[in-house]
C-alpha positions in Angstrom: 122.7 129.8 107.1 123.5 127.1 104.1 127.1 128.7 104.1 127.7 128.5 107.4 126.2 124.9 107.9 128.3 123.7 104.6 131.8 125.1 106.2 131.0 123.4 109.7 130.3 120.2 107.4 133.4 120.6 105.6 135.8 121.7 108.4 134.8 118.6 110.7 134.7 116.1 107.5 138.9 117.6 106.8 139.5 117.1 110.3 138.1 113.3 110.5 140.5 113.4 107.7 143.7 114.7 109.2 145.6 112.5 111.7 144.9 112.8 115.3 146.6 112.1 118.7 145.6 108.4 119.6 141.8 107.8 119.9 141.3 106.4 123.2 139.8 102.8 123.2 138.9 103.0 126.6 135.0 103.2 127.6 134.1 107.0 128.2 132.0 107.7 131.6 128.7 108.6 131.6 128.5 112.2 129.9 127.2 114.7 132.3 124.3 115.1 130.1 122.6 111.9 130.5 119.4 111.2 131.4 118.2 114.8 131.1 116.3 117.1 128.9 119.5 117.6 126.7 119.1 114.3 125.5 116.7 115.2 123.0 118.2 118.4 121.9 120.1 117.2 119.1 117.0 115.5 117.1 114.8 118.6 117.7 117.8 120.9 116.4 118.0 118.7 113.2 114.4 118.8 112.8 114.3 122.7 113.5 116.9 123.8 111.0 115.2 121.1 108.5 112.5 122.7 108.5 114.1 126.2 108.4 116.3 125.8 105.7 114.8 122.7 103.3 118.0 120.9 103.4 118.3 117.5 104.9 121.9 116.6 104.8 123.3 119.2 106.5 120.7 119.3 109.2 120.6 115.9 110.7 124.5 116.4 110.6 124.1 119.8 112.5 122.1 117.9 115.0 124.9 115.1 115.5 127.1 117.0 116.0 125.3 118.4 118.4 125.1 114.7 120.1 128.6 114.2 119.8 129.9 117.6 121.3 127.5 116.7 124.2 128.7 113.4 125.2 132.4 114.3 124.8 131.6 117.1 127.1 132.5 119.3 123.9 135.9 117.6 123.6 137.5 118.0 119.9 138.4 114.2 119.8 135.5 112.6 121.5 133.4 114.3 119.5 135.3 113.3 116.3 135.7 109.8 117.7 131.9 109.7 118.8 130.3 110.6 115.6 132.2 108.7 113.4 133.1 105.2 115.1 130.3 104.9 117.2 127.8 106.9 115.1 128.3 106.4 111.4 130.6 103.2 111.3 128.6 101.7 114.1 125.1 102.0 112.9 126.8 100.9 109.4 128.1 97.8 111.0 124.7 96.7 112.3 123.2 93.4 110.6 119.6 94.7 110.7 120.7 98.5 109.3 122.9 96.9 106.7 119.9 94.7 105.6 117.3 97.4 105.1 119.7 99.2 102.3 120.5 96.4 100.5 116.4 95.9 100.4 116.1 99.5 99.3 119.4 99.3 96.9 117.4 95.7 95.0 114.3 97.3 95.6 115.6 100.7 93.5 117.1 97.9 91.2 113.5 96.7 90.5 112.3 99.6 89.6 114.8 100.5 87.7 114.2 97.2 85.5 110.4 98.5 86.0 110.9 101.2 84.3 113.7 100.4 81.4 111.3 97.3 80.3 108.1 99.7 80.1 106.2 97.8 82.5 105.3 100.9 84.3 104.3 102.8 81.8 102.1 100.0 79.7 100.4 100.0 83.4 100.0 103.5 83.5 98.5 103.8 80.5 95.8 100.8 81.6 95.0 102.6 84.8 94.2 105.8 82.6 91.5 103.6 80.7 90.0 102.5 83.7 90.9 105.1 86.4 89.1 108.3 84.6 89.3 110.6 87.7 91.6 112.5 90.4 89.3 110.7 93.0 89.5 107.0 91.6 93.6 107.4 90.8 94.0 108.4 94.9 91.6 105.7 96.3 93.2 103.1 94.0 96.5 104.4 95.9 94.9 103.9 99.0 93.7 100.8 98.3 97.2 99.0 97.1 98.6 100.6 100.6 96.1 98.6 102.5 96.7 95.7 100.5 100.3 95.4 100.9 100.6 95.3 104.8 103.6 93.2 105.2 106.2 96.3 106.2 105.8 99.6 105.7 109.3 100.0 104.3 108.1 97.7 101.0 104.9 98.9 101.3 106.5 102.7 100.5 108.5 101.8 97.8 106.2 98.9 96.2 102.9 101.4 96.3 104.9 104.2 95.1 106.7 102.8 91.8 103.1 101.1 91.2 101.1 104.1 91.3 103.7 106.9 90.1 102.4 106.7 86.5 99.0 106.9 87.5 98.8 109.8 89.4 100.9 111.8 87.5 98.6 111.0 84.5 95.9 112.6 86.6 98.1 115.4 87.6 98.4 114.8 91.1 101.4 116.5 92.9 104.2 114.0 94.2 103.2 115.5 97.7 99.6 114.1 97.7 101.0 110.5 96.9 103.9 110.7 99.3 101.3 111.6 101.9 99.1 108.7 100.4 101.6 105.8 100.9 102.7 107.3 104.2 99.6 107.4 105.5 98.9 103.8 104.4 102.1 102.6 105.4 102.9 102.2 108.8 99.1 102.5 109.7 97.7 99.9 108.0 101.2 97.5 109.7 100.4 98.5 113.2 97.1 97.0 112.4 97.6 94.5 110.8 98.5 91.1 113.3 100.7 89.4 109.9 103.4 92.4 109.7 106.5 92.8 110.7 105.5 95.5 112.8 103.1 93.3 114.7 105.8 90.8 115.2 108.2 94.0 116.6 105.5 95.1 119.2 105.2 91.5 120.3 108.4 91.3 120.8 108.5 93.7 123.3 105.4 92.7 125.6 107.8 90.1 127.7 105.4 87.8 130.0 102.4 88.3 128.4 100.6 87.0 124.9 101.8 89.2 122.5 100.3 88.9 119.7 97.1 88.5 121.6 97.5 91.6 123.1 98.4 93.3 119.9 95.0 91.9 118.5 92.9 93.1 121.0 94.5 96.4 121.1 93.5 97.3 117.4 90.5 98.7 117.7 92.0 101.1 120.7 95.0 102.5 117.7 93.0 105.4 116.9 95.7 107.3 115.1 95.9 104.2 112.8 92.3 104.1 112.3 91.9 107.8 112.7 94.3 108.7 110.1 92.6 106.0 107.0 89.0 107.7 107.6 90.9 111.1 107.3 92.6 109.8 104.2 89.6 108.5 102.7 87.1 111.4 103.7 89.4 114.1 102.2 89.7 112.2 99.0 86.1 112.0 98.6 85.3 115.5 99.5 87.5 116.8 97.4 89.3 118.9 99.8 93.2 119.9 101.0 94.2 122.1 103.1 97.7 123.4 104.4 100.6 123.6 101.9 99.0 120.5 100.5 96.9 122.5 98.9 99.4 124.3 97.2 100.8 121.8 95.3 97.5 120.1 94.5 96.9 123.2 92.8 99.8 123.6 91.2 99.4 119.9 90.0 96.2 120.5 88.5 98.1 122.7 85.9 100.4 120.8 85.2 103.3 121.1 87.4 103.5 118.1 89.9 106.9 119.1 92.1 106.1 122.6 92.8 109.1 123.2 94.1 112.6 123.2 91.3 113.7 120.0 93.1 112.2 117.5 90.4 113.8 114.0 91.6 113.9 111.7 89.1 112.3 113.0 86.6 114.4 112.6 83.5 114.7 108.7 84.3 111.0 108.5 83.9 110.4 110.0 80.9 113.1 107.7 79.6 111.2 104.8 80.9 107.7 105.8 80.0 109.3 107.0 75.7 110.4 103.0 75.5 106.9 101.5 75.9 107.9 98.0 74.9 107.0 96.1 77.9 103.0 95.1 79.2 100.9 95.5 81.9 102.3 91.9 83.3 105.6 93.3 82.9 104.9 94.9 86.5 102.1 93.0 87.6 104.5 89.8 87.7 107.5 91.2 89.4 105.0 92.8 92.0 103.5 89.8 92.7 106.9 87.6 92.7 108.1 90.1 95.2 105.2 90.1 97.4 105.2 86.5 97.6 109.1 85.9 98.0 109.0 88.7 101.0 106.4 86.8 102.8 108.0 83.3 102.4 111.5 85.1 103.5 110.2 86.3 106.9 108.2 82.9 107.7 111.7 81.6 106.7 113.4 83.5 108.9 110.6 83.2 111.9 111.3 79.3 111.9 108.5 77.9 109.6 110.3 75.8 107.4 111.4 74.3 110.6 107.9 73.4 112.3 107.0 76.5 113.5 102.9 77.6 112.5 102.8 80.8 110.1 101.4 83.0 112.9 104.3 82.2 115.4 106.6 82.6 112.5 105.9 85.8 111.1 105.7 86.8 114.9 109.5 85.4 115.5 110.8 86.7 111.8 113.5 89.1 111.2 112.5 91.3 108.8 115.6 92.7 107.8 116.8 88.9 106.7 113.2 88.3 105.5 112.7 91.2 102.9 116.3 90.9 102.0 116.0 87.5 100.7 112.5 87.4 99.3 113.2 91.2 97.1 116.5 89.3 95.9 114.2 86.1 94.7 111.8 88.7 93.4 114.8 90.4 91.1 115.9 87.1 89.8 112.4 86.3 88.7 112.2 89.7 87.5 115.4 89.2 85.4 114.1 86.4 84.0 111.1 86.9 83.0 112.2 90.3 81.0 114.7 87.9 79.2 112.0 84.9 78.3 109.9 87.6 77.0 113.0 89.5 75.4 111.3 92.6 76.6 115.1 93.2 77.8 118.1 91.4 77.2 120.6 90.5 80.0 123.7 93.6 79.6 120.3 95.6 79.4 118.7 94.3 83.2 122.5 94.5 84.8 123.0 98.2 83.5 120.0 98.9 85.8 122.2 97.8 88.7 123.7 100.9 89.0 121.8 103.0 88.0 119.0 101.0 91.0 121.9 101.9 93.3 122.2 105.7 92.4 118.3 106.3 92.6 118.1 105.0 96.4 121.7 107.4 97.1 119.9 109.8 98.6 117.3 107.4 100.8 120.3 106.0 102.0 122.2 109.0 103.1 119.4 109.7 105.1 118.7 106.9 106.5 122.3 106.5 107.3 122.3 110.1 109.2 119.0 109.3 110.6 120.2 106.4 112.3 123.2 107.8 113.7 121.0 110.7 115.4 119.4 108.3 117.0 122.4 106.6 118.3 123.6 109.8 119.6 120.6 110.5 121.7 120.9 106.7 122.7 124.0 107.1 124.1 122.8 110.3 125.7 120.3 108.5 127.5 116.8 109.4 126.0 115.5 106.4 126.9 116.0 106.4 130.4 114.8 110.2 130.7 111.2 109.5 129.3 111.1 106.3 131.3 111.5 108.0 134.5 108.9 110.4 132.9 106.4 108.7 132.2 106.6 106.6 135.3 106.7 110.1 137.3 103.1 110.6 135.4 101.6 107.8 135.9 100.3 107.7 139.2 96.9 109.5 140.2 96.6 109.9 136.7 95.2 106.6 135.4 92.1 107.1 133.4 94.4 110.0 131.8 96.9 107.6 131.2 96.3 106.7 127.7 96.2 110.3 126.3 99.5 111.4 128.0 101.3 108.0 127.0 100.5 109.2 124.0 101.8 112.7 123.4 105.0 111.0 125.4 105.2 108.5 122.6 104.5 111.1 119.9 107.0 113.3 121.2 110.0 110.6 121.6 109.0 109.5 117.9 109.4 112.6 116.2 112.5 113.7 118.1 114.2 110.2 117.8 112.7 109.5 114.3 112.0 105.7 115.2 108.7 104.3 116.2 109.9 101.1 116.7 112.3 102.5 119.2 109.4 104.5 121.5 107.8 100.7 121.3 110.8 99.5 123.1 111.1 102.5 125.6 107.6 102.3 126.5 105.3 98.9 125.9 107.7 97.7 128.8 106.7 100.7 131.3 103.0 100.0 130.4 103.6 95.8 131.0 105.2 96.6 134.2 102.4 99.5 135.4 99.3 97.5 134.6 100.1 93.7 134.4 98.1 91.8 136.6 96.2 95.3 137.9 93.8 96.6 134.9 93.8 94.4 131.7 91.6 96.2 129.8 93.5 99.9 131.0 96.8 98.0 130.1 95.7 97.1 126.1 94.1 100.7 125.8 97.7 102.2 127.0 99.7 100.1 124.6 97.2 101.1 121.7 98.5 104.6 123.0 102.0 104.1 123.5 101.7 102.4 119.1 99.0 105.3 117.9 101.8 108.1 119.5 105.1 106.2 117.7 103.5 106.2 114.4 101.8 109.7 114.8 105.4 111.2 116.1 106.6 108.9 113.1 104.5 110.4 111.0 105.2 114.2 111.6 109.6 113.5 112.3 111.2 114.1 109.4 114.2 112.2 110.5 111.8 109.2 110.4 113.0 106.2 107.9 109.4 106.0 106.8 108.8 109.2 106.2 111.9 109.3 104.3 111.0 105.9 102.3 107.5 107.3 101.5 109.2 109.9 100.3 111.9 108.1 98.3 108.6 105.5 96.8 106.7 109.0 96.1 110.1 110.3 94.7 108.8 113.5 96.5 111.5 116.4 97.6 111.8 114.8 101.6 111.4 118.3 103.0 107.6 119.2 100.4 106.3 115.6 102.1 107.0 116.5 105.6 105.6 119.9 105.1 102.6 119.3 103.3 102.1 116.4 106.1 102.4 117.9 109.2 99.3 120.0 109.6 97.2 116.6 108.1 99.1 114.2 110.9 98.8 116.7 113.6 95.1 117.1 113.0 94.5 113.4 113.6 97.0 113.6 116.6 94.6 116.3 117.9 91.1 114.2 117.0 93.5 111.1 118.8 94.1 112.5 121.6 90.3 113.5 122.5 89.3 110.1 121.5 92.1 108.4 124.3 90.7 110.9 127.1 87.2 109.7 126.0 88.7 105.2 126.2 90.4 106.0 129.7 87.1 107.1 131.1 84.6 104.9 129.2 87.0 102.0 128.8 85.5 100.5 125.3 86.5 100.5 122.0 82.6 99.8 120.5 82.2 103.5 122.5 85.6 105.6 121.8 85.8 104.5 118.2 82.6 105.7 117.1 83.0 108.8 118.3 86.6 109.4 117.0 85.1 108.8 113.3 82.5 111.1 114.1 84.4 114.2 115.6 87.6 113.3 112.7 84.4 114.0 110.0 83.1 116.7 111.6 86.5 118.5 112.2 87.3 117.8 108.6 84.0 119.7 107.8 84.3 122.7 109.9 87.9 122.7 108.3 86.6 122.8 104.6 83.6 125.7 105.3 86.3 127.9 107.0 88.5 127.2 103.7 85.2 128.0 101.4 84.6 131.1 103.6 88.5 132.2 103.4 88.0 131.7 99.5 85.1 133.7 99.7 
């Protein structure tokens, strides 16, 4: 299968090469495959053969091909022209796109400098004075991830180079703590009213108070809420199950990858044998970054400029925003290292590239992530679940919630974007309840948020997966197998809980008993483990 995926990959990347008849400029019609079901076939074949075969590359190219050869009406050129002008190039070209990796690529840079000045590993070794178990090192994890709710894409890569020496001191496999700072990534944001994410979801409620809505609709995200208690009650219990469990046994002797893919792993034991920096020697640039990130999307939201902190993290761009604030956080960096001559300045710029070769793979698959999703854009996905959903939605209102939500878990994991399935759908949800059922129409978008990040959660074309995975520096495929069967649990306990709010119509009664059936399923799911052992 490899093989026969890596000669595809190689004939169509020689043909892009060679030259061709002229490409035609003009606008292609509608492909005959629009709108329909075959929309989302080329995500679930990438997602299918990436979890068959444990290779990423080659599998979310698989799958646009797929897209292009279906909008070309499997034409040699139009695919060719489709994948790589409109695909690659054009998702390449895009402001916000091109902003997110040059975050990651200072971001890697910064960790780099991290790492080379011995900052992480002076921490390390303070966390294993006062973090003395397996149980404190993960709920310190959890902790940070709650902490740092401003995006989950810095969240991911902050919480990982943070903790990294920690739990690896306490042996804990690189698949626990990629699940860790997923699950406290974009669940803690979509939560959380100051976050990008909140100012996203606003953004798409047109005609209402957004942010108002997005505040009363927290206590109704129950995959958000869900998923922390799950988090949290595992930890404490002392329990795994799944592959998870694999690896956390293989960590506990010794051998934290499992798997021969070890990213990384030379780099930090270069880091961690230098030892000259301190415990403020990643404490500082941590803070400097937090700090810069937040003032660079109020910047961007219009603060500066008269608007109140609220409206402008609510109007921000948080590509602009994290871009400038992580490049003020690396020039603080930089110069504290040199004040402190902890490193001198040819010593902080040969971390540049090597910053910029550490985030290479993030980026490739972000890069191919991004032009799936513009292939099932341009095959109309968007249009097809609209007209679903709308199709479902009458007689079916107190059910409402729980089936926006498998539709929103669905388009997330098959498109790999959450934000996206909040643009598809909040809209539908304005437009079905506005001015009919307020309380129905908060509970619905809770639905519609809960289902992007639980779809989000399981895709493993998703760009947080892949950044939790990049912060854990976790083999992608080992974090989205080790996760699914943990985010599809919640998904399940979710989706009971929704069926329970469209009847009883309360948060103070739903919640409740979400947290109590998410503990109890998590105990019946540890006795059957103890009994299997048996």
């Amino acid at each position: 299968m490899r093989r026969f995926m890596g000669l595809i990959t190689v004939l169509l990347v020689a043909a892009a090469c060679c030259p061709l008849t002229v490409f035609a400029a003009e606008e292609a019609p509608e492909p005959a495959m629009y709108a329909t079901f075959w929309a989302l076939v080329p995500p679930l074949v990438a997602i299918i053969l990436a979890l068959i075969t444990k290779e990423v590359y080659s599998s979310l190219f698989i799958g646009i091909l797929v897209g292009g050869l279906f909008y070309s009406g499997f034409g040699f050129e139009g695919t060719i022209t489709h994948i790589f002008q409109d695909g690659i190039i054009g998702v390449l070209s895009d402001a916000y796109n091109v902003g997110i990796l040059v975050f990651l690529v200072i971001l890697g840079i910064m960790v780099c400098l991290m790492n080379k000045a011995g900052g992480s590993a002076a921490f390390g070794r303070w966390a294993s004075e006062h973090i003395k178990s397996r149980v404190g090192a993960q709920l310190a994890t959890i902790v940070l991830g709650v902490l740092i709710f401003i995006d989950d894409y810095f969240n991911c890569l902050t919480v990982g180079s943070v903790m990294r020496p920690v739990t690896d001191k306490h042996n804990i496999s690189r698949a626990k703590l990629a699940y860790l700072i997923d699950a406290t990534a974009a669940p803690v944001c979509i939560i959380a009213p100051i976050s990008s994410w909140a100012a996203a979801v606003t953004g798409f409620v047109e005609g209402e108070d957004g942010l108002s809505i997005f505040v009363r609709a927290i206590p109704y995200n129950f995959y958000a809420l869900l998923t922390i208690v799950m988090m949290v009650a595992m930890v404490l219990m002392k329990m795994e199950y799944g592959s998870m469990r694999t690896h956390e046994i293989n960590a506990e002797k010794g051998d934290i990858y499992t798997t021969p893919d070890r990213p990384y792993a030379a780099a930090e034991q270069e880091g961690a044998e230098q030892g000259k920096g301190k415990v403020i020697d990643l404490v500082i640039p941590i803070i400097s970054l937090i700090i810069c990130c937040v003032i660079g999307m109020i910047y961007t939201g219009g603060f500066f400029e008269g608007a109140g902190f609220i409206e402008a993290f609510s109007n921000s761009d948080a590509s602009v925003g994290l871009v400038l604030g992580s490049f003020f956080g690396l020039v603080i960096t930089i110069i504290l290292y040199m004040v402190r001559r902890v490193l001198k300045f040819n010593e902080c710029m040969s971390c540049v590239p090597e910053g910029f070769k550490a985030m290479v793979p993030a980026i490739l698959i972000l890069t191919f992530a991004w032009t799936l999703k513009a292939m099932t854009d341009s095959l109309g996905a968007k249009e097809y679940v609209a007209a679903l959903v709308d199709s479902s939605a009458k007689g079916l209102m107190n059910l409402l919630p729980a089936i926006i939500f498998l539709v929103a878990c669905f388009l997330a994991f098959a498109t790999g974007t959450s934000w996206g399935t909040f643009g598809i759908l909040i809209p539908i949800v304005v437009d079905a309840f506005s001015g009919k059922d307020g309380t129905m129409m908060i509970i619905a978008i809770s639905a519609c948020m809960a289902g992007a990040v639980c779809g989000d959660h399981c895709s493993p074309i998703s760009d947080t997966t892949i950044m939790a995975s990049a912060g854990a520096q976790c083999n992608h495929i080992n974090h989205v197998n080790t996760q699914l069967p943990y985010a599809i649990t919640a998904a399940v306990v979710s989706f009971v809980t929704y069926i329970i709010a469209g009847f009883v119509k309360s948060a103070w009664i739903s919640l409740p008993i979400g947290i109590v059936l998410m503990i109890g399923t998590l105990l019946v799911i540890k006795m059957r483990g103890q009994k299997a052992a048996a």
